[in-house]
N, C-alpha and C positions, 0 to 999 in steps of 0.2 A: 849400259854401264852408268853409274849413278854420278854424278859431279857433287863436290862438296866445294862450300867457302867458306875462306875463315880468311883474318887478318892476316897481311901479308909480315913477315918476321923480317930482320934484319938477314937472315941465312938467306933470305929469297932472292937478294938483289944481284947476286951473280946469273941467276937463272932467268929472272926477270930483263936483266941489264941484256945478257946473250939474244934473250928472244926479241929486244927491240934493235936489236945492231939486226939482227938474221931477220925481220921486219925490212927494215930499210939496203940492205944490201938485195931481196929480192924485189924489188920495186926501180925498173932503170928510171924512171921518169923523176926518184927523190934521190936528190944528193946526199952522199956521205960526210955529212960534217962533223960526227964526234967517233972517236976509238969506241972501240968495246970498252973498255976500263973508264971510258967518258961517259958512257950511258950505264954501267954499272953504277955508279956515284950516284948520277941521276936520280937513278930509279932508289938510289938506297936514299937522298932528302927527300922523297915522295914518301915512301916507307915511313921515315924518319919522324913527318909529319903527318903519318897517321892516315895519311891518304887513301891506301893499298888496300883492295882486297883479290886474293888471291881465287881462283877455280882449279880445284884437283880433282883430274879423272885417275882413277886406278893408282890413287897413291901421289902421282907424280903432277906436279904443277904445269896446266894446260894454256893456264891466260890468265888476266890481270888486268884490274879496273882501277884508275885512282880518277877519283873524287874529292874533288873541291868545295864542297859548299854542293853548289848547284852546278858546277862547271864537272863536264867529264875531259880531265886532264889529256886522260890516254886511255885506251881499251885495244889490248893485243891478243891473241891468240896463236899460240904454239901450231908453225906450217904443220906439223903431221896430227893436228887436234883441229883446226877448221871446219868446221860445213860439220857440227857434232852438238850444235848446243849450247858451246861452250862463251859464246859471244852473249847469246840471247839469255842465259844465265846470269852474268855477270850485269845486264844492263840491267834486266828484269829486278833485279835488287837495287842496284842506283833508284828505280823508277820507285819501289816500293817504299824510299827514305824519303823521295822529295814529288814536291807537287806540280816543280818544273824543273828542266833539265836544258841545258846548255850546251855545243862543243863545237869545235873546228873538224873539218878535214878537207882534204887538197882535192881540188876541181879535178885532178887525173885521177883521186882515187874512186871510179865511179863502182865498185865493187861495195866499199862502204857506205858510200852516199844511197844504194838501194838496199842494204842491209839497217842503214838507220830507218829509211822512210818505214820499212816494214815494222819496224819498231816503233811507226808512230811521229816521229820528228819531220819537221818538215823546215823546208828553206827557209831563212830569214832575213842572210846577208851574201854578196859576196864581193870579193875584195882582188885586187890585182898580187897581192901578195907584198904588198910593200911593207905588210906590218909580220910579219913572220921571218921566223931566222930563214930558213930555204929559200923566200924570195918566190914563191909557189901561188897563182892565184889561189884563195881558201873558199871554204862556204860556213857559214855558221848556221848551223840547223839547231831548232829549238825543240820541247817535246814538255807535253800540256797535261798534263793530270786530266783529265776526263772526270768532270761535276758530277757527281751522284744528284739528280731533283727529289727533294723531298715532297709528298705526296699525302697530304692531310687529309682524310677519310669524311 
């Protein structure tokens, strides 16, 4: 089935907003701290500023990447669209913008933390969690453009 991306629209942040509540309510280890309608908002001043890019399989929106600069803000994937592509899509273009990349994720989530390295990123910090709303030790993992050598004949 083929994935397409395209910029995330203002219409997206309901669907987008759902799928990071339905993210974090399947995770016991991360606390519930904002409503659905709190992470809908969210997700729509990510939108808002341009941040967003969305992945649709078959029509329907699968996951969603926002992009900072060089920091990857957030990267979700729709439960019944994981383990499809849909992750390694959405990075694989972050990586194609920039020549390094950036991002947080929580010391429990070790599912991501071997989904990034496979992508390349590798450890660079990690933190007891004092500087994060959840309070969650983090890791920050970084990811290097790989130097092409140029080769003079």
């Amino acid at each position: 089935m083929s994935l397409y991306l395209r910029g995330a629209r203002s219409t997206d942040a309901g669907k987008l907003g759902r799928m990071l509540s339905q993210a974090v309510s399947s995770n016991a280890w991360k606390p519930k701290l904002h409503s659905e309608a709190e992470d809908i908002s969210h997700i729509g001043s990510l939108i808002d500023r341009g941040w967003v890019t969305v992945c649709e399989r078959a029509g329907e929106v699968a996951g969603f990447l926002a992009l900072d600069g060089a920091t990857v803000q957030s990267l979700y994937v729709a439960q019944n669209a994981q383990n499809q592509g849909i992750g390694t899509t959405l990075l694989k273009a972050a990586q194609a913008k920039c020549d390094r990349l950036t991002l947080w994720t929580f010391e429990a989530n070790e599912g991501a933390q071997r989904f990034y390295a496979r992508q390349g990123f590798t450890e660079a910090e990690r933190t007891d969690g004092s500087g994060n709303e959840e309070g969650l030790p983090d890791i920050r993992m970084t990811w290097q453009c790989a130097k092409k050598e140029s080769h003079d004949g």
